[in-house]
C-alpha positions as semicolon CSV with decimal commas, in nm:
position;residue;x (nm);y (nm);z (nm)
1;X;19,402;6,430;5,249
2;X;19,276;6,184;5,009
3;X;19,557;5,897;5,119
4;X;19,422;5,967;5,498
5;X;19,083;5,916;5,389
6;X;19,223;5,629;5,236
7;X;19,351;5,491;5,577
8;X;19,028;5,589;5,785
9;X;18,766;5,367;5,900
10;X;18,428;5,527;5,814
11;X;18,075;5,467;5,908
12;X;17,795;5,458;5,631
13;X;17,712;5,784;5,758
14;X;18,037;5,952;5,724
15;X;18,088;5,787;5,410
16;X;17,763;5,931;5,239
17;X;17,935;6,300;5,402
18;X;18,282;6,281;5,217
19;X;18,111;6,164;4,871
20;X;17,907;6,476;4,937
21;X;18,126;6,718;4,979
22;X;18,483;6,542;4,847
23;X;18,322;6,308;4,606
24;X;18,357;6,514;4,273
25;X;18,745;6,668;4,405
26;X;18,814;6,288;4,438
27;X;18,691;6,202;4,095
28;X;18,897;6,517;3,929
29;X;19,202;6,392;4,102
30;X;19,139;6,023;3,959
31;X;19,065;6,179;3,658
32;X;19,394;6,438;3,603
33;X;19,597;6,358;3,883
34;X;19,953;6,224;3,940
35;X;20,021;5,898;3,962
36;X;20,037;5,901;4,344
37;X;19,769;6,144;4,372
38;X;19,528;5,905;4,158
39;X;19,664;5,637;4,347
40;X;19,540;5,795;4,668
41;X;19,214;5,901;4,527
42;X;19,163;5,575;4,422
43;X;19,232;5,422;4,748
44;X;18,984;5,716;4,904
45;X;18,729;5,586;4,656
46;X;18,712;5,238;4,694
47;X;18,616;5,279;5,120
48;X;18,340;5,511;5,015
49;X;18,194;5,354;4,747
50;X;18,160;5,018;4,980
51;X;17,814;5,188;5,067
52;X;17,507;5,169;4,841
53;X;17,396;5,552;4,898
54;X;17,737;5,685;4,875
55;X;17,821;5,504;4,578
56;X;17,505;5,633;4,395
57;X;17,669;5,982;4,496
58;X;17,997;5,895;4,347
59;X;17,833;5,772;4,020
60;X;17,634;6,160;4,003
61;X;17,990;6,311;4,056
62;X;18,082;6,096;3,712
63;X;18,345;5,887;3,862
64;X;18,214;5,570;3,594
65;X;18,342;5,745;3,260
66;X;18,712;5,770;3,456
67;X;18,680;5,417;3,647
68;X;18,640;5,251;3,335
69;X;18,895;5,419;3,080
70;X;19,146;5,338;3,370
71;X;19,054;4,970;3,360
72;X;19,057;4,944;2,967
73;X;19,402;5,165;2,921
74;X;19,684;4,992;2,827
75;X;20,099;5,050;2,725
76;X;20,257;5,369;2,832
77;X;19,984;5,565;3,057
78;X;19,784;5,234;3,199
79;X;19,787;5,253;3,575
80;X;20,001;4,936;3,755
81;X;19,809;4,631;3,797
82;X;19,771;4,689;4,195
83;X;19,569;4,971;4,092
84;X;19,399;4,836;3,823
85;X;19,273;4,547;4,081
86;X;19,128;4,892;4,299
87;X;18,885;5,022;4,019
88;X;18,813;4,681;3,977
89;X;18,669;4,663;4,356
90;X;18,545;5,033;4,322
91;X;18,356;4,936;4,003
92;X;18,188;4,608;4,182
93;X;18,089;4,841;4,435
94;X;17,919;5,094;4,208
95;X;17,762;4,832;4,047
96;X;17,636;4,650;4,345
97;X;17,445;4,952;4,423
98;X;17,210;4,894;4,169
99;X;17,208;5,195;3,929
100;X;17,049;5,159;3,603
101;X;17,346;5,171;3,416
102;X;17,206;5,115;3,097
103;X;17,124;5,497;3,125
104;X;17,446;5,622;3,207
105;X;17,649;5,753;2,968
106;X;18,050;5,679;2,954
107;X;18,160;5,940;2,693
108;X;18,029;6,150;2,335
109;X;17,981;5,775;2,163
110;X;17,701;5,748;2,450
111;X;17,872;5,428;2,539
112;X;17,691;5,255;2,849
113;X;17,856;5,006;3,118
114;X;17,608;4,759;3,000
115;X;17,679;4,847;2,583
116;X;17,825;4,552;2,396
117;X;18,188;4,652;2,321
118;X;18,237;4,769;2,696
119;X;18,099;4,431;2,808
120;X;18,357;4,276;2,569
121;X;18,639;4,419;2,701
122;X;18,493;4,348;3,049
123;X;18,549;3,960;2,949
124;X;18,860;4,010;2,793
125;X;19,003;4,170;3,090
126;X;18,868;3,902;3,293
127;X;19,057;3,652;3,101
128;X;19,384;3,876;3,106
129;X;19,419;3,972;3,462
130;X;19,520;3,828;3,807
131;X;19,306;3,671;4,059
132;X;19,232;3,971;4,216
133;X;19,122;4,164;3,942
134;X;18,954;3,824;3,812
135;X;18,692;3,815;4,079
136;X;18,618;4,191;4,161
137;X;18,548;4,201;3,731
138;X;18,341;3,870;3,784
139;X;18,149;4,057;4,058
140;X;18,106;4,350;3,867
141;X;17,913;4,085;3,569
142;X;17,695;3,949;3,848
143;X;17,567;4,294;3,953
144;X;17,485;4,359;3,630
145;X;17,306;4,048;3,564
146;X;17,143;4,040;3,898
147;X;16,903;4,326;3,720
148;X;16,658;4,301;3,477
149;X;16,725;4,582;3,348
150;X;17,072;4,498;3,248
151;X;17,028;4,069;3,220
152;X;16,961;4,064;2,892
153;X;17,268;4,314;2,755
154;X;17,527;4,146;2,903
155;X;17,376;3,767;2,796
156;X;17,399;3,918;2,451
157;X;17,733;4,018;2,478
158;X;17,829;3,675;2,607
159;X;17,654;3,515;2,316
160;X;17,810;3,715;2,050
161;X;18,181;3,686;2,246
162;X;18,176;3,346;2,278
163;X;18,296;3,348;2,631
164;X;18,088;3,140;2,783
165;X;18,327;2,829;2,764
166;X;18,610;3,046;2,924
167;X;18,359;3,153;3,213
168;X;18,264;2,796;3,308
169;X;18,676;2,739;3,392
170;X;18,614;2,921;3,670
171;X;18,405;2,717;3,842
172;X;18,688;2,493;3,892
173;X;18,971;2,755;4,020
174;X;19,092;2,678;4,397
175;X;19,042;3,033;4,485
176;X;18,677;3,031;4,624
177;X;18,545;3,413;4,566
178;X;18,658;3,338;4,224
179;X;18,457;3,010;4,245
180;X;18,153;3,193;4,418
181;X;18,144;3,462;4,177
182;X;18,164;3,265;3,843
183;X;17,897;3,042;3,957
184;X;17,648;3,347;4,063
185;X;17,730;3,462;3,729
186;X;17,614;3,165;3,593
187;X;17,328;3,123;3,777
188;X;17,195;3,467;3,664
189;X;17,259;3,407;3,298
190;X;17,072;3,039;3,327
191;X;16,737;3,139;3,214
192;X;16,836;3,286;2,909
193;X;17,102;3,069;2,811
194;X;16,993;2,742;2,921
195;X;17,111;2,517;2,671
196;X;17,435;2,679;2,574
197;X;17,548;2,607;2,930
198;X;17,457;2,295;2,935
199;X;17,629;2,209;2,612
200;X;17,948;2,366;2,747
201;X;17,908;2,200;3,080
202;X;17,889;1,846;2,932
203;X;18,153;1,965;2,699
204;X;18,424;2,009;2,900
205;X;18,548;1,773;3,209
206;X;18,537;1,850;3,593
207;X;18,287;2,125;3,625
208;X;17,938;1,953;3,677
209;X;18,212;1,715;3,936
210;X;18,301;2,114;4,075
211;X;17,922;2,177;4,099
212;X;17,803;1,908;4,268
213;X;18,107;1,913;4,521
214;X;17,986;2,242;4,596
215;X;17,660;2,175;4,652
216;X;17,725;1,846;4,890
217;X;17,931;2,035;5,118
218;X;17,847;1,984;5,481
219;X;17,868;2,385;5,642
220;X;17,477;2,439;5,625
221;X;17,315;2,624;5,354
222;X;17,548;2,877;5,148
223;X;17,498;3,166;4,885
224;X;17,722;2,972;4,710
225;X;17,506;2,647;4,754
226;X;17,184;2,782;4,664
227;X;17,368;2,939;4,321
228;X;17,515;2,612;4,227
229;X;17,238;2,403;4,281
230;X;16,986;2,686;4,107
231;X;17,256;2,665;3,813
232;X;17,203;2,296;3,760
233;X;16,809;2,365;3,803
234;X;16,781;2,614;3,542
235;X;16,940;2,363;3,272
236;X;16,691;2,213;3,031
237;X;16,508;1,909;3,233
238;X;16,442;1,700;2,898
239;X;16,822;1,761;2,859
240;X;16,899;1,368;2,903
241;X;17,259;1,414;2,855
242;X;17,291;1,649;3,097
243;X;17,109;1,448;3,336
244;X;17,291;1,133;3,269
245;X;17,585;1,318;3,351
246;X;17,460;1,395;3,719
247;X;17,376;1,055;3,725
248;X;17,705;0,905;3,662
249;X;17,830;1,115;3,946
250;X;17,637;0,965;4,184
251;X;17,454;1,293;4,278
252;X;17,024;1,195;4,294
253;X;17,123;1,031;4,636
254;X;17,281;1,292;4,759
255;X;17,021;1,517;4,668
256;X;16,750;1,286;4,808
257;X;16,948;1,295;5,119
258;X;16,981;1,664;5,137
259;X;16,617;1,754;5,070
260;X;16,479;1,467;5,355
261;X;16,689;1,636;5,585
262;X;16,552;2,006;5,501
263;X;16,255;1,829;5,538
264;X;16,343;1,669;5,844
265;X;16,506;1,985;6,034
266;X;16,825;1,824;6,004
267;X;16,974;2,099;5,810
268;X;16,940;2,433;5,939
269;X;16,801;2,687;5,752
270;X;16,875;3,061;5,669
271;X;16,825;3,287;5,347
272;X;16,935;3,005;5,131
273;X;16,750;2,729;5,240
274;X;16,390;2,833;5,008
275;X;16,596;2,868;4,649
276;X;16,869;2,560;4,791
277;X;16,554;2,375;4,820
278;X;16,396;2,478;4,535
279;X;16,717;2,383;4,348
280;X;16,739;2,035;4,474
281;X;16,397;1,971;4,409
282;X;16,444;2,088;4,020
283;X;16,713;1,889;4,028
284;X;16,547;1,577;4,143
285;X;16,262;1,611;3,917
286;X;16,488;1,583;3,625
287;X;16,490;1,184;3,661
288;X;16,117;1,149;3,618
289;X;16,200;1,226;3,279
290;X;16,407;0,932;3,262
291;X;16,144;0,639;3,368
292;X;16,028;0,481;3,065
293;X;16,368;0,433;2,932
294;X;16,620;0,379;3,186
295;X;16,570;0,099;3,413
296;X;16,842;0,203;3,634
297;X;16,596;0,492;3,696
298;X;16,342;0,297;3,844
299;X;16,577;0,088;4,083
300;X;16,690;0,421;4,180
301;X;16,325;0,603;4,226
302;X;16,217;0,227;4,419
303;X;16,522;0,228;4,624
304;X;16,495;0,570;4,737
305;X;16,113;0,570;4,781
306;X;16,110;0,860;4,561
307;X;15,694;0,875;4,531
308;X;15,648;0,926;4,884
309;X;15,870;1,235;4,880
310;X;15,716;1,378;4,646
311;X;15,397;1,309;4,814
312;X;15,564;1,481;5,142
313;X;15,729;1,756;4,903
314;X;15,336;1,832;4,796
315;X;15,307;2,002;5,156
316;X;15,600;2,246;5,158
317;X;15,374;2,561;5,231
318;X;15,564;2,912;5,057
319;X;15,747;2,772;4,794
320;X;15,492;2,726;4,488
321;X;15,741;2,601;4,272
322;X;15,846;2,313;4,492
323;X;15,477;2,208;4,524
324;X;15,415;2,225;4,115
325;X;15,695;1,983;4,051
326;X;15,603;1,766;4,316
327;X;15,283;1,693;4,173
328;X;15,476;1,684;3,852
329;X;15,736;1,393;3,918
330;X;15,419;1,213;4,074
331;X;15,263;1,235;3,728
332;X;15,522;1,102;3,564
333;X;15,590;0,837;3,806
334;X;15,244;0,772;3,842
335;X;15,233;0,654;3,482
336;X;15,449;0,439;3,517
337;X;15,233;0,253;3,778
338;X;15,047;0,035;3,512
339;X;15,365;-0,118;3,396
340;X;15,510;-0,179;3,752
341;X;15,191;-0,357;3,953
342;X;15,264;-0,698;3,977
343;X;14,974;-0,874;3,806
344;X;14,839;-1,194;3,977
345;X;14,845;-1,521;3,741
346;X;14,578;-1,581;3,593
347;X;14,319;-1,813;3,773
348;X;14,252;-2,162;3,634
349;X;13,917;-2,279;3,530
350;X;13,699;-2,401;3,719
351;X;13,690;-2,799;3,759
352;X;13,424;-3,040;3,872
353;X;13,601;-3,074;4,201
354;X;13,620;-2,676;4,264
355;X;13,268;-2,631;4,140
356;X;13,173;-2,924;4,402
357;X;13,371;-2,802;4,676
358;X;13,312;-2,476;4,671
359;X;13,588;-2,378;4,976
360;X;13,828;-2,467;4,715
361;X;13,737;-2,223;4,435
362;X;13,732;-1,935;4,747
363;X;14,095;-1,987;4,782
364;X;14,201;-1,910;4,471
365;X;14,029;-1,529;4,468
366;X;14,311;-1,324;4,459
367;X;14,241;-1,067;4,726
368;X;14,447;-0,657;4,803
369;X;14,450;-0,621;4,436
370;X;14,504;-0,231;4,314
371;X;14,114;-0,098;4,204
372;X;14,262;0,098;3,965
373;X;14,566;-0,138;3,807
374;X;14,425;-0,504;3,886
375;X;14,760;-0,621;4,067
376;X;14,974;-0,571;4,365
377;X;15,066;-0,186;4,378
378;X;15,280;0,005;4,663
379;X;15,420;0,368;4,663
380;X;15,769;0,242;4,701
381;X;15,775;-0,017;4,461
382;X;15,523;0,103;4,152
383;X;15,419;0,449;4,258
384;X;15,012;0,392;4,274
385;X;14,878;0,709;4,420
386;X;14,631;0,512;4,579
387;X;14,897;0,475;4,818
388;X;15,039;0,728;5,057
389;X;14,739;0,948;5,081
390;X;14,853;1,102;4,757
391;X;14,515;1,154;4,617
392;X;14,431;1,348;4,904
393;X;14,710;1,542;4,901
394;X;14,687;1,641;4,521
395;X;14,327;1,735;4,567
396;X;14,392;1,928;4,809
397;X;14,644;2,143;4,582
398;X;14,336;2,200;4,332
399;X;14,290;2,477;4,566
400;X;14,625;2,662;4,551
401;X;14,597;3,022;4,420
402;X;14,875;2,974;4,193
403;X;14,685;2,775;3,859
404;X;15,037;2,637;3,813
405;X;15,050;2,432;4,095
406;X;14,658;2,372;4,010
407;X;14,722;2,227;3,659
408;X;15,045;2,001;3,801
409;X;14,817;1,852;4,059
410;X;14,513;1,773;3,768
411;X;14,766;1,636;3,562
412;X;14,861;1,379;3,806
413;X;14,545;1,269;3,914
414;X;14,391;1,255;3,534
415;X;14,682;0,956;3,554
416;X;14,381;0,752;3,718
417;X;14,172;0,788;3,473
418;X;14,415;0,693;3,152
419;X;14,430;0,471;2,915
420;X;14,552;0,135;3,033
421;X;14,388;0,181;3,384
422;X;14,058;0,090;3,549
423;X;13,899;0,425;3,463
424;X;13,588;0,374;3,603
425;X;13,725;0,271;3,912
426;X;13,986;0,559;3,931
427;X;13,636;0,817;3,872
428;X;13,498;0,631;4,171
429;X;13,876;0,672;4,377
430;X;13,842;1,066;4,289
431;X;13,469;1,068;4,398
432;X;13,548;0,880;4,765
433;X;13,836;1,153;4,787
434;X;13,616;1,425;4,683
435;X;13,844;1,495;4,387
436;X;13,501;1,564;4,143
437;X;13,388;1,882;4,253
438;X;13,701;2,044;4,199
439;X;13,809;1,906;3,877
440;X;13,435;2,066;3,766
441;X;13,507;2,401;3,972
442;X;13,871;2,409;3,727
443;X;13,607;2,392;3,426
444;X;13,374;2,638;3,577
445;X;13,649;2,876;3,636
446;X;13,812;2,846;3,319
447;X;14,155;3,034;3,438
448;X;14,392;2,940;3,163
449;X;14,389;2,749;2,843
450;X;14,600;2,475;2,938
451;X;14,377;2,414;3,230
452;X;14,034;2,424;3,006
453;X;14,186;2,168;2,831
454;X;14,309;1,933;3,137
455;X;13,939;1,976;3,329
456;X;13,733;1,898;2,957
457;X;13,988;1,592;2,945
458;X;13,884;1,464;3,330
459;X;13,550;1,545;3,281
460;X;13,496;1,342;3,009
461;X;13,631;1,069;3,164
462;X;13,433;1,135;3,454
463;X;13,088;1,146;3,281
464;X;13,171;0,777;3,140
465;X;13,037;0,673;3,449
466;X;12,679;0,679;3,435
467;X;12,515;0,736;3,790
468;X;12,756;1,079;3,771
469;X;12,691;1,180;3,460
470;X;12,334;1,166;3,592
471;X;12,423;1,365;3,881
472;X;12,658;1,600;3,672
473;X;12,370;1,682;3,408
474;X;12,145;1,836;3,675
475;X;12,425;2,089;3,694
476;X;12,364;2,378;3,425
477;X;12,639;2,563;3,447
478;X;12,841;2,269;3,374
479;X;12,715;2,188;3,058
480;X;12,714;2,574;2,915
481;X;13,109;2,534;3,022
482;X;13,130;2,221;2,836
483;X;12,941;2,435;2,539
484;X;13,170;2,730;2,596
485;X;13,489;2,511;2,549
486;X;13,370;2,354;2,239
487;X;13,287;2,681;2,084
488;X;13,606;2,839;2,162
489;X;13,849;2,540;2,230
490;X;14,127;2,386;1,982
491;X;14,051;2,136;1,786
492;X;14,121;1,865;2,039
493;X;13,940;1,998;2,308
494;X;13,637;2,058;2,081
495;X;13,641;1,686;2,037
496;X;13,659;1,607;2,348
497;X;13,387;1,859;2,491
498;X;13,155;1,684;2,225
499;X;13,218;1,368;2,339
500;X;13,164;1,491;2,694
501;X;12,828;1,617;2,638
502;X;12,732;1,345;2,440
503;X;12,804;1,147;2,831
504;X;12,524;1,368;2,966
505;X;12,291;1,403;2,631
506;X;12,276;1,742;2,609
507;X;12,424;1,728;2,269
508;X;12,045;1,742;2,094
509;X;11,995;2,047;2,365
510;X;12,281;2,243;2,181
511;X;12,221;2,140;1,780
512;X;12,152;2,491;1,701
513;X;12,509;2,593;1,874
514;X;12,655;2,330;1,673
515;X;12,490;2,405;1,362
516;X;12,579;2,799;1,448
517;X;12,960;2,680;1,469
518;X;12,944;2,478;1,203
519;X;12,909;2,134;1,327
């Protein structure tokens, strides 16, 4: 009975049925059986686990404690290796049904699935078995990590095995579920071991090359895609190395490519395309990092018109994350824009003849300067935000609901009002955009920390200019915020609230504040 169950094709339906009411005579016979008779049970078991309810069924009838000491047996009683490779695949399906395992006891010792030792002998299998095996024991890892309930065991496990090295060869194997798999795997370990992968990555040859292969391949958007690139985005992005490393293979254009024509519509989307997206972006911002010391960066971000990407990257409605490191690159290559404006010679001094004829002095006023950077700016060539429409476009982020994508978008424009820039005239580009009122509303709202401390940084800028701190004074609310944040800021927000009521002078108004917090 069990080997014709073995050979049937069964609906989910039917499937949930025999795990009802053959389930726990399957898992005895597994369990005790014969050879053959295990062998059929086995084969029984792997078609009805394939479904997520039935498989939950299976794991009440205790066919995990049985499944696994099979796997782990070796010499005399260990099952053949064409077995073994079938409570591998019955295994990944248990797991993929998303159990919390970390309750589930395998024997007395109250061992787990998820328990360190088990998860050791997981990767040691892994690295001792066929192909077949190989990628059903991979699968079972990525189920496991895929919960975060479970993440965090098996990342420990990996840490104290030291298997991560031996993982990462597998993203070069020809087979490609082995491929897939070991690159989900790594994906889902990424955020919590970051820079260990990306010191093994750099540390061996051909797997970044593997990745980015992957990710350039031309069949629209894969699972397999979307985990390669999110791998690559969840490495540290200060990691220069690392992203020297993508550089030398040639990869930013591709990516630039691949993300104008999501952009564009000419890639078609699916399930992957949000996180593929997400990834590239991630990617991409990486570089931005790279501008004040690598020329080659620049070239690259000017040939590619990188700033106006970004600028277009600022509208991608739905994915938050996408819009916070727009605005983030554009910071970064926005400060740069001082540098990179070509500044006009200097214009001689007057002589007798220009002072006579005056049409000759007129021709040598240097006209489309930059407001902000006194020379000749473009989005292409030095990344003024002037250009483009950015300014708009970041303002109109200041009203996102997520304060992440908020405090990106402040961050760039506070690059008009730096050091090294025309601040008065950036205040005055912010006030034509109608950038003021919500930089204040940020201070009025006071959602986070690091916000408080970006607004009392703009708004001190802002109140240099006098006709606006005029304006701004009339305002109560905004000076008992400016108060409020140098009562309870940090030290260098304290400062700079001072300063900014000094702008208005309302500091004599609060003395006995001062004097209260010991000023």
């Amino acid at each position: 009975m069990a080997e014709y169950l073995g050979e049937l094709v069964l609906s989910n339906d039917v499937k949930v049925f025999v795990a009802q009411t053959a389930g726990g005579a399957l898992v005895d016979v597994m369990r005790c059986g014969s050879k053959q008779s295990r062998e059929a049970a086995l084969k029984a078991l792997n078609q009805i686990s394939s479904h997520e309810a039935s498989a939950k069924i299976l794991i009440q009838a205790g066919i995990l404690p049985p499944l696994v000491k099979d796997l782990f047996t070796v010499g005399i009683n260990q099952l053949p290796m064409r077995l073994k490779e079938v409570s591998a695949t019955v295994l990944a399906n248990i797991v993929a049904s998303g159990a919390c395992f970390n309750s589930i006891p395998l024997d007395q010792g109250q061992h787990t699935l998820v328990s360190e030792d088990i998860v050791h002998n997981l990767l040691q299998l892994i690295s001792n078995t066929g192909p077949a095996t190989e990628c059903k024991l991979l699968q079972v890892l990525v189920g496991l990590t895929s919960s975060s309930t479970t993440v965090l065991n098996i990342v420990s496990a990996i840490k104290s095995s030291g298997a991560i090295v031996s993982l990462i060869q597998f993203i070069e194997t020809p087979q490609r579920d082995i491929r897939m798999a070991s690159i989900k795997l790594l994906h889902n370990i990424s955020p919590y071991m970051a820079q260990e992968l990306s010191d093994a990555l750099q540390g061996t040859a051909g797997q970044i090359s593997c990745l980015i292969r992957v990710i350039s391949e031309n069949n629209g958007i894969t699972e397999e895609q979307a985990a390669a690139i999110g791998l690559l985005a969840e490495l540290p992005e200060r990691d220069f190395g690392l992203t020297g490393r993508i550089l030398a293979e040639d990869a930013f254009p591709m990516i630039i490519s691949k993300i104008r024509k999501i952009r564009h519509g000419g890639i078609r989307g699916g399930r992957f395309v949000s996180p593929y997206l997400e990834g590239l972006v991630r990617v991409l911002f990486k570089i931005t990092f790279l501008l004040e010391n690598e020329t080659g960066i620049i070239v690259l971000a000017q040939q590619h018109n990188l700033a106006e990407l970004f600028i277009d990257l600022l509208q991608t409605n739905g994915i938050d994350k996408v819009q916070m490191l727009s605005a983030m690159a554009l910071r970064n290559l926005s400060q740069q824009s001082k540098y990179l404006t070509q500044v006009p010679p200097e214009l001689p001094e007057p002589t007798l003849c220009s002072s006579v004829f005056i049409c000759f002095s007129k021709q040598l006023v240097v006209t489309g300067l930059c407001r902000v950077h006194h020379g000749h700016c473009s989005i292409k060539t030095s990344f003024c935000l002037l250009e483009g429409k950015a300014v708009e476009k970041l303002i109109a982020c200041m009203d996102h609901e997520n304060e992440k994508v908020v405090e990106a978008s402040l961050t760039a424009l506070c690059t008009l009002l730096d050091d090294g820039v025309d601040i008065e005239q950036g205040v005055l580009v912010l006030c034509e955009a109608e950038g003021i009122k919500p930089i204040l509303d940020v201070l009025l709202e006071n959602r986070t920390d690091v916000l408080l401390q970006q607004a009392v940084w703009a708004v001190e800028r802002i109140l240099r200019t006098e006709e606006l701190a005029y304006e701004i004074s009339r305002d109560q609310s905004v000076g008992s915020a400016l108060v409020e944040a140098f009562r309870h800021g940090d030290y260098q927000t304290r400062q700079i609230a001072e300063r900014a009521l000094m702008h208005v002078d309302r500091l004599p108004n609060f003395s006995a504040v001062f004097t209260k917090v010991g000023v």
